[in-house]
Backbone as ProteinMPNN parsed JSONL, in Angstrom:
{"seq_chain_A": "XXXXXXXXXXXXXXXXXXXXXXXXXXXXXXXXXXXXXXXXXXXXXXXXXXXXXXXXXXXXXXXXXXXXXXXXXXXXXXXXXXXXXXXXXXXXXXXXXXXXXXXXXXXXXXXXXXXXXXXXXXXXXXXXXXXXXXXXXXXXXXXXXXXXXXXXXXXXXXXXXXXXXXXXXXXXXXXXXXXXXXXXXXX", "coords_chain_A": {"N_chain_A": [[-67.412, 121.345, 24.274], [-68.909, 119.728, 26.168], [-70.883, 118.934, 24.776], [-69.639, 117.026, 23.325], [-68.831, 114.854, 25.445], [-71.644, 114.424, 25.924], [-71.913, 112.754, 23.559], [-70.274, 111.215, 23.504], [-70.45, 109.435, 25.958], [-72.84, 108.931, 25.881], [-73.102, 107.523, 23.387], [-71.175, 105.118, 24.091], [-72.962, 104.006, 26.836], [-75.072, 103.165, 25.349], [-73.779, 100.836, 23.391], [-73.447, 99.546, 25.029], [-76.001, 98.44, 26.171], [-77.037, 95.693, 26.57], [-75.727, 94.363, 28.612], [-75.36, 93.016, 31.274], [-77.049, 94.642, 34.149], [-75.097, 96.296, 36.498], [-73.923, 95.601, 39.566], [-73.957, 97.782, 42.913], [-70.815, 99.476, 44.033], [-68.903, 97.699, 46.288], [-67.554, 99.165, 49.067], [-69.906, 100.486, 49.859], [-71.679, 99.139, 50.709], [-70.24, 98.589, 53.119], [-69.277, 100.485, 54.261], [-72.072, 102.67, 54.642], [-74.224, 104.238, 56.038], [-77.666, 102.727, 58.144], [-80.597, 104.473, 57.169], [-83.727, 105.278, 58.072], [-86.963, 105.376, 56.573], [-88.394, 107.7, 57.045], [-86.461, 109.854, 58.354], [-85.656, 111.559, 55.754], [-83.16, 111.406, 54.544], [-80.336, 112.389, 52.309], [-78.74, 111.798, 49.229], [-76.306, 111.985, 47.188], [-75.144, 110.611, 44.087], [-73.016, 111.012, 42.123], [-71.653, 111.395, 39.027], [-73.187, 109.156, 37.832], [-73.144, 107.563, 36.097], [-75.188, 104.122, 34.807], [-76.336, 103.863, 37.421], [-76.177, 102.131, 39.402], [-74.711, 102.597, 41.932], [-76.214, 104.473, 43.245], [-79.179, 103.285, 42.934], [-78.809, 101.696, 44.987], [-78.359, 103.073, 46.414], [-81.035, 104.253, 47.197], [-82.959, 102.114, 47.488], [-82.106, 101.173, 50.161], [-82.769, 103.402, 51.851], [-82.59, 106.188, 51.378], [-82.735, 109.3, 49.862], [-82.056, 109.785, 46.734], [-80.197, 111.675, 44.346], [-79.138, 111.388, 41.403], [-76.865, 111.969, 39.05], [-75.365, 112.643, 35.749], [-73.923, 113.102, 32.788], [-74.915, 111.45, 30.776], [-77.591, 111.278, 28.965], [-78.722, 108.711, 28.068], [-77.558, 106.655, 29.933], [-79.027, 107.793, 32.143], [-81.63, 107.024, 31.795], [-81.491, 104.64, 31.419], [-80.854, 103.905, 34.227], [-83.175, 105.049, 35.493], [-85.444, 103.28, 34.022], [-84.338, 100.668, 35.579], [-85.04, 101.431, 38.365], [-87.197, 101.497, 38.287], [-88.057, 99.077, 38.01], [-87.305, 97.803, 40.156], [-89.075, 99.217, 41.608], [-88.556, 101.782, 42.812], [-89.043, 105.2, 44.059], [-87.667, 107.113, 45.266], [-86.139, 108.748, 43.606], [-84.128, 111.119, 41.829], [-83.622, 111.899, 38.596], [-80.814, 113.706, 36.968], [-79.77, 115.267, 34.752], [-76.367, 116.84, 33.763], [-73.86, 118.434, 32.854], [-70.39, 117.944, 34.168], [-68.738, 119.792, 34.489], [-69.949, 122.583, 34.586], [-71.586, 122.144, 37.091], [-73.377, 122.874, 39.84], [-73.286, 122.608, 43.437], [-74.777, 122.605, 45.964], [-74.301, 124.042, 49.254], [-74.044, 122.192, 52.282], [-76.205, 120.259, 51.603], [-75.996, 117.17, 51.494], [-76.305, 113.631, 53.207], [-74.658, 112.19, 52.401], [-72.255, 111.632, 49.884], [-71.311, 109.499, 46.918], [-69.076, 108.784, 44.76], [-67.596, 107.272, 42.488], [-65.414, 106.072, 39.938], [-64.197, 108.881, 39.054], [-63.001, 111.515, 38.005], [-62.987, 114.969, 38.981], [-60.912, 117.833, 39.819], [-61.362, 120.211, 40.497], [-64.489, 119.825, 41.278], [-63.34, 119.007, 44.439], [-64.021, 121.192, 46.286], [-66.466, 121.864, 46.304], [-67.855, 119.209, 46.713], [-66.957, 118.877, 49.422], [-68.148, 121.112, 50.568], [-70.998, 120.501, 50.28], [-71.533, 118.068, 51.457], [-73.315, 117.052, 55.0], [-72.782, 118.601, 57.838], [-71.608, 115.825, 59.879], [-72.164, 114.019, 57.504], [-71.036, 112.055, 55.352], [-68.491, 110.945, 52.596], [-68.053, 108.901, 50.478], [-65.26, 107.956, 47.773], [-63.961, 106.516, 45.077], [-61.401, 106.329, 42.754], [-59.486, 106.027, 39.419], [-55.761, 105.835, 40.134], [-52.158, 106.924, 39.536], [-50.924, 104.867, 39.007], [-52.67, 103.085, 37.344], [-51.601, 103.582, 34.964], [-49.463, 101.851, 34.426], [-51.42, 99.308, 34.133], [-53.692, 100.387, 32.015], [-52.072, 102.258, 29.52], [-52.63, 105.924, 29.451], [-53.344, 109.025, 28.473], [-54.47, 111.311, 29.047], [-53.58, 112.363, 32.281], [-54.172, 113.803, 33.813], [-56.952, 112.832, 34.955], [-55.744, 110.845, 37.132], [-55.727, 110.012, 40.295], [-52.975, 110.542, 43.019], [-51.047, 109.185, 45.253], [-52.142, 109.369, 48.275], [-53.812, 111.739, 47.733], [-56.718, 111.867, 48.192], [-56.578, 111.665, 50.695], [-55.544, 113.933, 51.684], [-56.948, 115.928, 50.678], [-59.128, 115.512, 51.839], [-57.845, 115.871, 55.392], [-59.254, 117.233, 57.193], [-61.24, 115.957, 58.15], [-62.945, 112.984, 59.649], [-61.4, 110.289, 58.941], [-62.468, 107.216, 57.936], [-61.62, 104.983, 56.345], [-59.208, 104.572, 54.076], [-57.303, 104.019, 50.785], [-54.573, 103.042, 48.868], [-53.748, 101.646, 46.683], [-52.678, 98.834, 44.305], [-54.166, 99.828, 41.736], [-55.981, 101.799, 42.404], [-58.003, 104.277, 43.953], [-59.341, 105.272, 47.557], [-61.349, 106.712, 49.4], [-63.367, 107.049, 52.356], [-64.925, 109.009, 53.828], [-65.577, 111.358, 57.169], [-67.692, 114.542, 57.613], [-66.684, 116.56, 59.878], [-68.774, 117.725, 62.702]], "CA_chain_A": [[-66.827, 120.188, 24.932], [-70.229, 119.549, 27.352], [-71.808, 118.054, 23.633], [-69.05, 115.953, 22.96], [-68.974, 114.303, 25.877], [-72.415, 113.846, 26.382], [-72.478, 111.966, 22.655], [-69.572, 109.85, 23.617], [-71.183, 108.931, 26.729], [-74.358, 108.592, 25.31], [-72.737, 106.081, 22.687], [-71.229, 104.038, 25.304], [-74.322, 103.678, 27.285], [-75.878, 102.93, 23.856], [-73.471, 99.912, 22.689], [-73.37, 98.293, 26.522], [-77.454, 98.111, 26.442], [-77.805, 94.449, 26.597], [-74.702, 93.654, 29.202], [-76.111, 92.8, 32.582], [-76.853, 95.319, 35.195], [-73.808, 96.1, 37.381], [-73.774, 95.808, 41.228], [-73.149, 98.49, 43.145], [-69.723, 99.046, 44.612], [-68.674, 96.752, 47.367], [-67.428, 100.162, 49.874], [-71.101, 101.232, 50.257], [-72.194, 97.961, 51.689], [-69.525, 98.806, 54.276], [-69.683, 102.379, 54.801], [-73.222, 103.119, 54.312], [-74.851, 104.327, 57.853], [-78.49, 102.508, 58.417], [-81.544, 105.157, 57.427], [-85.147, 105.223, 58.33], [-87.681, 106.225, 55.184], [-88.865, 109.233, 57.765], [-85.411, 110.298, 58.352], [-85.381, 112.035, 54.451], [-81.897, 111.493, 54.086], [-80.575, 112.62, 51.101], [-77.575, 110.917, 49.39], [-76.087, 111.975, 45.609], [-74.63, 109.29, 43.063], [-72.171, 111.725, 40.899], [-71.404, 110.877, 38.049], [-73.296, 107.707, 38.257], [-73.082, 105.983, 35.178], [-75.767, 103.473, 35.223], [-77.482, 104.59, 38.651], [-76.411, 101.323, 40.1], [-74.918, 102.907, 43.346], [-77.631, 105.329, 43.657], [-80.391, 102.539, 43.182], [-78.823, 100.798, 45.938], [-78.995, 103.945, 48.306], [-82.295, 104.448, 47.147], [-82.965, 101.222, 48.343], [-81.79, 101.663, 51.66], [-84.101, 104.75, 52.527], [-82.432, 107.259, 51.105], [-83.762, 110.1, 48.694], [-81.26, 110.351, 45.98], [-80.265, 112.33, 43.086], [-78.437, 110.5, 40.184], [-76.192, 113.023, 37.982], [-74.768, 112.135, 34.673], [-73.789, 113.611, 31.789], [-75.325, 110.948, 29.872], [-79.01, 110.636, 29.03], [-78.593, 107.15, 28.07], [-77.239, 106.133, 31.015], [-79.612, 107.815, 33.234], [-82.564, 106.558, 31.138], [-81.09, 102.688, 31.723], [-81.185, 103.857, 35.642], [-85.022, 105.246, 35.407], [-85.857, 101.633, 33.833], [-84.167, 99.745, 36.561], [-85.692, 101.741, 39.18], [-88.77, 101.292, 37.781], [-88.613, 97.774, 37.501], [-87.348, 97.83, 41.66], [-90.17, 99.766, 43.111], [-87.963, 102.898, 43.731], [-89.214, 106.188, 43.618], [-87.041, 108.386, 45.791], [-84.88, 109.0, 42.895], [-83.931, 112.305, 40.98], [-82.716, 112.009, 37.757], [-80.206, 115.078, 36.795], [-78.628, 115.405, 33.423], [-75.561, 117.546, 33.854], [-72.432, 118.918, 32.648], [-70.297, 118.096, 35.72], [-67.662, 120.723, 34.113], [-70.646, 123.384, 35.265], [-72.482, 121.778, 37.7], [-73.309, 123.886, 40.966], [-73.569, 121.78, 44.479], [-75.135, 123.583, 47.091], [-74.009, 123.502, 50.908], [-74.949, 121.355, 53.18], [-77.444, 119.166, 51.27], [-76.225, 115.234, 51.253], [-75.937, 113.083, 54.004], [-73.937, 111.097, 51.867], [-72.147, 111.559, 48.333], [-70.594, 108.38, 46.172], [-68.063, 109.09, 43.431], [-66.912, 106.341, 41.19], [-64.292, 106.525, 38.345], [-64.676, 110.388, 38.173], [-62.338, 112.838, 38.574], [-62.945, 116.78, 38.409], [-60.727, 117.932, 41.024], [-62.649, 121.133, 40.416], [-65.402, 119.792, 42.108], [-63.891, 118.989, 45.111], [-64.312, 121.924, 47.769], [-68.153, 121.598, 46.33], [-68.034, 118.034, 47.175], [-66.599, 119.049, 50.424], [-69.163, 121.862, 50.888], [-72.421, 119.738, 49.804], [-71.756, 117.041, 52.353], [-73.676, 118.021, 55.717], [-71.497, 117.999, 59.406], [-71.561, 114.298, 60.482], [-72.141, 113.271, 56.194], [-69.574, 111.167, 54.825], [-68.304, 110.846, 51.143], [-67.26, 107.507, 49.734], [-65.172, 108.123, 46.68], [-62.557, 105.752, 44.516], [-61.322, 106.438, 41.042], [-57.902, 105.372, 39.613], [-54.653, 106.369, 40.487], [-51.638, 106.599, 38.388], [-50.843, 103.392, 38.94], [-53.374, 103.099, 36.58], [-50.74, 103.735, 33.383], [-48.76, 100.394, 34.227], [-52.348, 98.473, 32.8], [-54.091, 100.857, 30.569], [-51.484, 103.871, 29.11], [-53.631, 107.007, 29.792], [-53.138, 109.851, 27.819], [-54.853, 112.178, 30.288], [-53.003, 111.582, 33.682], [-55.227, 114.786, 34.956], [-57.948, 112.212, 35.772], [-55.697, 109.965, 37.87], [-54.938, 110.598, 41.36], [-51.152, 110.515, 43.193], [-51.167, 108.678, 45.877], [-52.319, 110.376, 49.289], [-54.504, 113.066, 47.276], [-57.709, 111.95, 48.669], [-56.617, 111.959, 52.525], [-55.037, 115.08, 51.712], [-58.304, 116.402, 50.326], [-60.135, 115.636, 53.083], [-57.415, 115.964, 55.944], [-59.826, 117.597, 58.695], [-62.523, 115.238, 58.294], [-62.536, 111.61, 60.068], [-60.902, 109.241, 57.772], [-62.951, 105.776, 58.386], [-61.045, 104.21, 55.074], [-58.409, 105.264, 53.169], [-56.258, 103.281, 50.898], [-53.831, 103.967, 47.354], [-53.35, 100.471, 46.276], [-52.576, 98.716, 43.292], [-54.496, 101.147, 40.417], [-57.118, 102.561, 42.651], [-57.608, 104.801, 45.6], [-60.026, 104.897, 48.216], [-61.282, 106.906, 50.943], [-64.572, 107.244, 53.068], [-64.721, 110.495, 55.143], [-66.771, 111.83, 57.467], [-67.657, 115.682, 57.678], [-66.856, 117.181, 61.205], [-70.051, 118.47, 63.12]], "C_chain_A": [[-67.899, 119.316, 25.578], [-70.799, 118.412, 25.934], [-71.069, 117.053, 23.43], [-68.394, 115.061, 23.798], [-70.068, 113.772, 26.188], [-72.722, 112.809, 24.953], [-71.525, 111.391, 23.237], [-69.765, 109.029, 24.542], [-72.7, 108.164, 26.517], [-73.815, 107.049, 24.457], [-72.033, 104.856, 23.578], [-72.032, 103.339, 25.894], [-74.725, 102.775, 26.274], [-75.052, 101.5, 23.518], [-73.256, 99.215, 24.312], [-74.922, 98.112, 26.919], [-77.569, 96.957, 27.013], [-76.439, 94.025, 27.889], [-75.219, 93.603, 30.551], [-75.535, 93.91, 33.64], [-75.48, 95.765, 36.1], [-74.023, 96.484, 38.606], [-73.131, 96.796, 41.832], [-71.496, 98.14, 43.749], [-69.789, 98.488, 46.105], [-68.622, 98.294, 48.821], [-68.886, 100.554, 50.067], [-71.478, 100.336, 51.09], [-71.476, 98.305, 53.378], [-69.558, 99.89, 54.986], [-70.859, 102.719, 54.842], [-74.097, 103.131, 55.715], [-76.549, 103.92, 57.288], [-79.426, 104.04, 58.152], [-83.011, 104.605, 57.827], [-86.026, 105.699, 57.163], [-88.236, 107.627, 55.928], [-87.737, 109.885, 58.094], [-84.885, 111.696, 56.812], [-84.009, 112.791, 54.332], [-81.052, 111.235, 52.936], [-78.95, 112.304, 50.733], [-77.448, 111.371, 47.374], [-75.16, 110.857, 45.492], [-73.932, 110.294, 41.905], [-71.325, 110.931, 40.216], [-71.79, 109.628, 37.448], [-73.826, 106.91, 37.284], [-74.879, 105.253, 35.1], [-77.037, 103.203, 36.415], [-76.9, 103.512, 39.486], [-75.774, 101.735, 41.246], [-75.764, 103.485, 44.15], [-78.863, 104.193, 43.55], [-79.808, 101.848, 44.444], [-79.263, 101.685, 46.958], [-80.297, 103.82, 48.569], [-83.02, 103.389, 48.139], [-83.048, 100.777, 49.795], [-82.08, 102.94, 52.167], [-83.513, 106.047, 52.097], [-82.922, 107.965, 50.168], [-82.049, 110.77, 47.96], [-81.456, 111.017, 44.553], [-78.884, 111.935, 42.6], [-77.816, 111.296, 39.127], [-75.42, 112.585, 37.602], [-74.891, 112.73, 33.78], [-74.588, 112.983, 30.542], [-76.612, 110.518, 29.819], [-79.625, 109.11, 28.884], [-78.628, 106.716, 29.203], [-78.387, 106.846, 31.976], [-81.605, 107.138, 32.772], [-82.334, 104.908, 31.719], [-81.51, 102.814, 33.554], [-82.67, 103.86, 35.832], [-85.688, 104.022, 34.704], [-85.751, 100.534, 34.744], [-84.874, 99.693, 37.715], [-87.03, 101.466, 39.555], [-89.006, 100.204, 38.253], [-88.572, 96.844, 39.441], [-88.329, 98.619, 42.539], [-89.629, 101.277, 43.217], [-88.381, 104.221, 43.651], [-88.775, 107.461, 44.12], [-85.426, 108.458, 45.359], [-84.922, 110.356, 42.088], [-83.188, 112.243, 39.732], [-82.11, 113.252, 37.567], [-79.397, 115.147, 35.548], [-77.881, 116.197, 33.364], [-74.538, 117.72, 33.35], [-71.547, 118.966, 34.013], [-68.978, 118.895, 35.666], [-68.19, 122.072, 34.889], [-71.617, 122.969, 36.333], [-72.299, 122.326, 39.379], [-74.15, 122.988, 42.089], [-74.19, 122.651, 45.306], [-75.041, 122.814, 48.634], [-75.052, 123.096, 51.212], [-76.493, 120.733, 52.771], [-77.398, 117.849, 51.212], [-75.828, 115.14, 52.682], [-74.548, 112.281, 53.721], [-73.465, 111.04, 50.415], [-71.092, 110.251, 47.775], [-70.264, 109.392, 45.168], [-67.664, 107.871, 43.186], [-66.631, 106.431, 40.272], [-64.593, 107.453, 37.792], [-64.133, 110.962, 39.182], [-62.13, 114.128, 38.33], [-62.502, 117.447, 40.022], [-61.027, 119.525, 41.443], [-63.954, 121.19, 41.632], [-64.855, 119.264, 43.608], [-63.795, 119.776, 46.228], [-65.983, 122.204, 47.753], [-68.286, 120.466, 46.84], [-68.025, 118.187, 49.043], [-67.951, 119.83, 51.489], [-70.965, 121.515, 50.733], [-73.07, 118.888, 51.183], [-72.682, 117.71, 54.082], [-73.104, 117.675, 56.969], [-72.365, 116.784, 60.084], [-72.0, 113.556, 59.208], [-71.339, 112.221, 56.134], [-69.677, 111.353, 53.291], [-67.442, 109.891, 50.708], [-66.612, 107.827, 47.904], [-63.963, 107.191, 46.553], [-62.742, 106.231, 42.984], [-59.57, 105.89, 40.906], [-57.272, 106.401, 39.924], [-53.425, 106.1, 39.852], [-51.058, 105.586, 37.937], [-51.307, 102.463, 37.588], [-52.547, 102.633, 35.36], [-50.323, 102.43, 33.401], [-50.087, 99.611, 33.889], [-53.086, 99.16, 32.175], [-53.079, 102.095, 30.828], [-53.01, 104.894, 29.548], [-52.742, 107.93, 29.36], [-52.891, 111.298, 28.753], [-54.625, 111.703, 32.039], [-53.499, 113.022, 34.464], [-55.912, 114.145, 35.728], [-57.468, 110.843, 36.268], [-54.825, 110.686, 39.3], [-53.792, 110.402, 41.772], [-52.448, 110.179, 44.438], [-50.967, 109.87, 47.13], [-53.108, 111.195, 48.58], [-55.414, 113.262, 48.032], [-57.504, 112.212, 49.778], [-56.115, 113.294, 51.978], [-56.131, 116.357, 51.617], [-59.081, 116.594, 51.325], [-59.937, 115.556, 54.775], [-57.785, 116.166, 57.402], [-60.774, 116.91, 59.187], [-61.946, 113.731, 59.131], [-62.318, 110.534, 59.214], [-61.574, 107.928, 58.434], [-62.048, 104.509, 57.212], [-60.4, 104.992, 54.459], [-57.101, 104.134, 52.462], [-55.821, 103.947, 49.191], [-53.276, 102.595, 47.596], [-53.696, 100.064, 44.934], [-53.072, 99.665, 42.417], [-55.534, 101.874, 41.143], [-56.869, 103.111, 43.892], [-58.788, 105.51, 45.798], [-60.457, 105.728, 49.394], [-62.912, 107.446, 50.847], [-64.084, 108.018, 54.402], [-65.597, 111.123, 55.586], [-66.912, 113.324, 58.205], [-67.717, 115.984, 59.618], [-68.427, 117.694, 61.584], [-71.138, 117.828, 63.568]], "O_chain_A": [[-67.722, 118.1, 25.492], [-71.068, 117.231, 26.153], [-71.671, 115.986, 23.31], [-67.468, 114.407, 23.318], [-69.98, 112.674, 26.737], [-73.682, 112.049, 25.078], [-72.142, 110.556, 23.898], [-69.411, 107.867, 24.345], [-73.298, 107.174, 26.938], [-74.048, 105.886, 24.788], [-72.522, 103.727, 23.606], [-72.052, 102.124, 25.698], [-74.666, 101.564, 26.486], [-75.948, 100.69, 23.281], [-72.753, 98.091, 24.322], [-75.12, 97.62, 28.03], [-78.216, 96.966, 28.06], [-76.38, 92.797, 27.837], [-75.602, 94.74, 30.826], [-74.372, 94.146, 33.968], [-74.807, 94.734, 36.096], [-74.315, 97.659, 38.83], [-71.937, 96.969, 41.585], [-71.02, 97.015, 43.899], [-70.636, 98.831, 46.931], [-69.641, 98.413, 49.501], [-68.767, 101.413, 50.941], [-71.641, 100.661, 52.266], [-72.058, 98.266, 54.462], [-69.848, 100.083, 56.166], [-70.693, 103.75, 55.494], [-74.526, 102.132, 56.293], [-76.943, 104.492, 56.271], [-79.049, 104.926, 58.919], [-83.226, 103.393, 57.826], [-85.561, 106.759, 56.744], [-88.473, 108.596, 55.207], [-88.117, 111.052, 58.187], [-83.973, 112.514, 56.927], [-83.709, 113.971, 54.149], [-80.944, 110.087, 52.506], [-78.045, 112.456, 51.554], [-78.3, 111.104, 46.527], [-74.553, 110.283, 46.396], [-74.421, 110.262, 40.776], [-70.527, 110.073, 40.593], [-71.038, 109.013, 36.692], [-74.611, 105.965, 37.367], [-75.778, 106.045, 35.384], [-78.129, 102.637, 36.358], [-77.057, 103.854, 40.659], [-76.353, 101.088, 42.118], [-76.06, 103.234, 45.318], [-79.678, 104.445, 44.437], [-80.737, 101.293, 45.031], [-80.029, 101.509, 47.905], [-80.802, 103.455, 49.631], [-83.518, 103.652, 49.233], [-83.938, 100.149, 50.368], [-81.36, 103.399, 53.053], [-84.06, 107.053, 52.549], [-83.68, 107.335, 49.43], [-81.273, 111.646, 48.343], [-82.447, 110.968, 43.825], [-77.809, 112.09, 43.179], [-78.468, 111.221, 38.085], [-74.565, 112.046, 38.304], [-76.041, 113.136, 33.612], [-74.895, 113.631, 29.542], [-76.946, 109.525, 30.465], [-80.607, 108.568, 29.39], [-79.711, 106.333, 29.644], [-78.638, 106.015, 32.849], [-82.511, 106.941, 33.582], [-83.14, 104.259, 32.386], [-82.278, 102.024, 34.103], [-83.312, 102.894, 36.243], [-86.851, 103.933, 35.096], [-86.593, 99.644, 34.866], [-85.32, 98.665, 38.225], [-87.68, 101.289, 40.585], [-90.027, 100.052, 38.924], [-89.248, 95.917, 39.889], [-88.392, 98.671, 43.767], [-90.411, 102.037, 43.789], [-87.765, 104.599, 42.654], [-89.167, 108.568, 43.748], [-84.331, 108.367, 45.913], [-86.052, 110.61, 41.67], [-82.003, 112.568, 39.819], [-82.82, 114.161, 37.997], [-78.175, 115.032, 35.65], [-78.448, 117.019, 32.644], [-73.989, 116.62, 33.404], [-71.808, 119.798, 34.882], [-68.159, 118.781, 36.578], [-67.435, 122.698, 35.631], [-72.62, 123.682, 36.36], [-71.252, 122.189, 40.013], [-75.318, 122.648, 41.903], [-73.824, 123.799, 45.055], [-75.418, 121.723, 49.06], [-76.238, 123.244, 50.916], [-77.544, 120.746, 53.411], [-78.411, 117.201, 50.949], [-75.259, 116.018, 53.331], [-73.682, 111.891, 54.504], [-74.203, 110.427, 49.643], [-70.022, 110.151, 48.374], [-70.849, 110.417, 44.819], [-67.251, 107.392, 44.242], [-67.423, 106.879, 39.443], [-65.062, 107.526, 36.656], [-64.337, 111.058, 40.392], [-61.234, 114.508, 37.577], [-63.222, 117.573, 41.012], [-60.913, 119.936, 42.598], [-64.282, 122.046, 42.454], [-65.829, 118.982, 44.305], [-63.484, 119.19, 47.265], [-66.66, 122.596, 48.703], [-69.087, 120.576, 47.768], [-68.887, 117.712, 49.782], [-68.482, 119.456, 52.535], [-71.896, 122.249, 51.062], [-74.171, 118.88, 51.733], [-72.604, 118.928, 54.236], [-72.917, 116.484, 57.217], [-73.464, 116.834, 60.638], [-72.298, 112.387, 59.453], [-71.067, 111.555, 57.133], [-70.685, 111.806, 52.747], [-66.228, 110.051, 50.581], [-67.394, 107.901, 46.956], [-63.136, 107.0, 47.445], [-63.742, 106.429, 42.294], [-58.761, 105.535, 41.762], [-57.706, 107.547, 40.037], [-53.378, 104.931, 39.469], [-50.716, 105.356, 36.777], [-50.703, 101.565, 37.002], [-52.721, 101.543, 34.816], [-50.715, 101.718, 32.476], [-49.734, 98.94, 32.919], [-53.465, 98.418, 31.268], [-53.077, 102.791, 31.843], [-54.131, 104.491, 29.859], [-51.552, 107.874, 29.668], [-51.919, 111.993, 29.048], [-55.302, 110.96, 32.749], [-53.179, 113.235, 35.633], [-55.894, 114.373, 36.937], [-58.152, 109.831, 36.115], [-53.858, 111.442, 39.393], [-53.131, 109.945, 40.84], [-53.63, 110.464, 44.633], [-50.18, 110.816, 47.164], [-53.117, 112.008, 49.505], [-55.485, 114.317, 48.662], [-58.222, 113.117, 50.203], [-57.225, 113.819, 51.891], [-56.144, 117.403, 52.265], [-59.634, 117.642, 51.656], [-60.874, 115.344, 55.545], [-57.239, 115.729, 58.415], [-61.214, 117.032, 60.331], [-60.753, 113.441, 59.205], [-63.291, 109.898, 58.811], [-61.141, 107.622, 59.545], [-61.987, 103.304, 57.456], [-60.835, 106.115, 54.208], [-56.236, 103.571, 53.133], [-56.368, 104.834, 48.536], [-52.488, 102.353, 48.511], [-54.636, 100.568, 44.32], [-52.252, 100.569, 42.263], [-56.09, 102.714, 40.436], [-56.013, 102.79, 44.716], [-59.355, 106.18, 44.935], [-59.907, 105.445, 50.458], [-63.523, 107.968, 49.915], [-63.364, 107.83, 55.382], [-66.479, 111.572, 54.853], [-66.352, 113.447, 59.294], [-68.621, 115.651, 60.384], [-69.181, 118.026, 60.67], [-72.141, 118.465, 63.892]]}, "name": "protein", "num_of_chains": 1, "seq": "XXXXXXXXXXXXXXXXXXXXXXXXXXXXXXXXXXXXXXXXXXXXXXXXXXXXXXXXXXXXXXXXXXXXXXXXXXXXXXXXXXXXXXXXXXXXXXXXXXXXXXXXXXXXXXXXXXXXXXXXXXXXXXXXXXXXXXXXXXXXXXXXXXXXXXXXXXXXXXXXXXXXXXXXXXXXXXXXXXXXXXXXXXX"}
């Protein structure tokens, strides 16, 4: 399964080469706590496509690591990076079916349009007390403009607060096809 997602990913990547960069998401700008480059605060980008949320952390002093199933895609990130100066980046090529988080290592994890609800009491357990974790992906909402086959990888409304119930909700929303929440780990 791990191979035949990383070619269909890979081919994706591969036929969107030439389409201009994409900005990270808007929620980071907002949520994203101020670091220091001596601070070595460490911030993952799962599942991250492209890299472009993770080049932004990077950006903003953090030391991230960029995990994607798709070598393409993290190849297009390690070009961009390049071409910005950045070098407190980790590329990670992964299977995020097996992929093993270890406690208390981010300050800060992004998720965008990726759902393995598998991963998240690792997600949960990664983050470190006073982290946060900005994540949106769709929700089934979703079906009313694209059908979806697989309605595993869309959330029901409330999942995410539910998910992360003990933590401090700073954002949380389940509107129109997407849903939304930035949470920040007790401690």
């Amino acid at each position: 399964m791990a191979a035949n997602d990383r070619v269909r990913w890979d081919e994706t990547y591969r036929t969107s080469a030439d389409k201009p960069y994409p900005s990270p998401n808007p929620l980071l700008f907002e949520f994203t706590p101020p670091v220091h480059p001596e601070d070595n605060k460490r911030a993952l980008d799962l599942a991250c496509g492209r890299g472009q949320n993770g080049l932004w952390l990077a950006a903003q002093g953090y030391i991230v690591d960029l995990v994607d199933i798709s070598r393409v895609a993290l190849l297009r990130a390690q070009e961009e990076a390049g071409r910005r100066g950045l070098k407190n980046i980790n590329l990670i090529p992964a299977d995020l079916d097996a992929y093993v988080l270890e406690a208390n290592q981010y300050d800060l994890i992004c998720v965008f349009r990726y759902l393995n609800r598998d991963l998240f009491p690792l997600l949960r357990a990664a983050v470190r007390p006073g982290g946060r974790i900005v994540y949106e992906t769709f929700n089934t909402r979703y079906q009313q403009i694209q059908p979806v086959q697989h309605t595993e990888y869309l959330l029901r409304a409330g999942e995410l607060a539910g998910t992360f119930f003990d933590w401090r909700i700073a954002s949380h929303q389940d509107d129109d096809h997407l849903s939304r929440i930035v949470a920040i780990k007790p401690g």
